[in-house]
N, C-alpha and C positions, 0 to 999 in steps of 0.2 A: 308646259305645252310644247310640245317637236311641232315644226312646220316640214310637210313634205316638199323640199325644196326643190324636188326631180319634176315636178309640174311647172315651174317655172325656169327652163333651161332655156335661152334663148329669147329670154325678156332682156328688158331693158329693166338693170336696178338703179336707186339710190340709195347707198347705203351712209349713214350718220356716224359716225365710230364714236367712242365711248372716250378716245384721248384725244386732249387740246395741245395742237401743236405750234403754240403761238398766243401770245399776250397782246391785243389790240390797242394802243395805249396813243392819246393827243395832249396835249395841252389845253384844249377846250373840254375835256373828260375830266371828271374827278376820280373816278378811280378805272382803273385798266381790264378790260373785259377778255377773256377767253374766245376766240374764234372758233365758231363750230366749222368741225371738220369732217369731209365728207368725200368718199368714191361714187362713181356712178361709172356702166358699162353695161354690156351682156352678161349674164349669166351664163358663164362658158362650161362648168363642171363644180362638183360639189364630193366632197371630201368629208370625212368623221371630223374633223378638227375645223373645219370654215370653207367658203366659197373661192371660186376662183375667176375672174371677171377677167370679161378680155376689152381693154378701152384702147382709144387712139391718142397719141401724144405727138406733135409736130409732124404728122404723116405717118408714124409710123407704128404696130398693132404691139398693144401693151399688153400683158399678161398681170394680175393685181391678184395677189392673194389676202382675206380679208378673214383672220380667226373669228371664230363666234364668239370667243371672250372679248371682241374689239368691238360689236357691232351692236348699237345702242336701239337706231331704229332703222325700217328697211323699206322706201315705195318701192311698191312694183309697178310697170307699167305697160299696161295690157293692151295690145294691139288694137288699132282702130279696127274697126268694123265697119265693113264695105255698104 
């Protein structure tokens, strides 16, 4: 299944990525868990290869490219309604 992802330009996503970039590990754990990892932004443009999201990081407007082989799951989040 394709999702036409040109109806959603200018939402707001969260996208889950498919790599764990980090080992969550205490001493009250018995064994060490994987962090899920995850973008969240607008939907700024969409490319053959992945998305490309525009987020904010310390004031200042991030640009986040996210392949489609990276992205595990996607909310989308659809404007309130007046």
């Amino acid at each position: 299944m394709n999702i036409d992802w040109s109806k959603y330009i200018n939402y707001e996503i969260n996208v889950t990525l498919n790599e764990n970039y980090g080992v969550v590990h205490s001493d009250k754990m018995e064994n060490p868990f994987y962090e899920i990892v995850f973008k969240a932004g607008m939907l700024k443009e969409i490319f053959d290869d992945g998305l490309l999201l525009l987020t904010a990081y310390k004031g200042r407007d991030i640009e986040v490219f996210i392949p489609y082989s990276s992205i595990k799951c996607v909310e989308i989040i659809h404007p309130q309604k007046n």
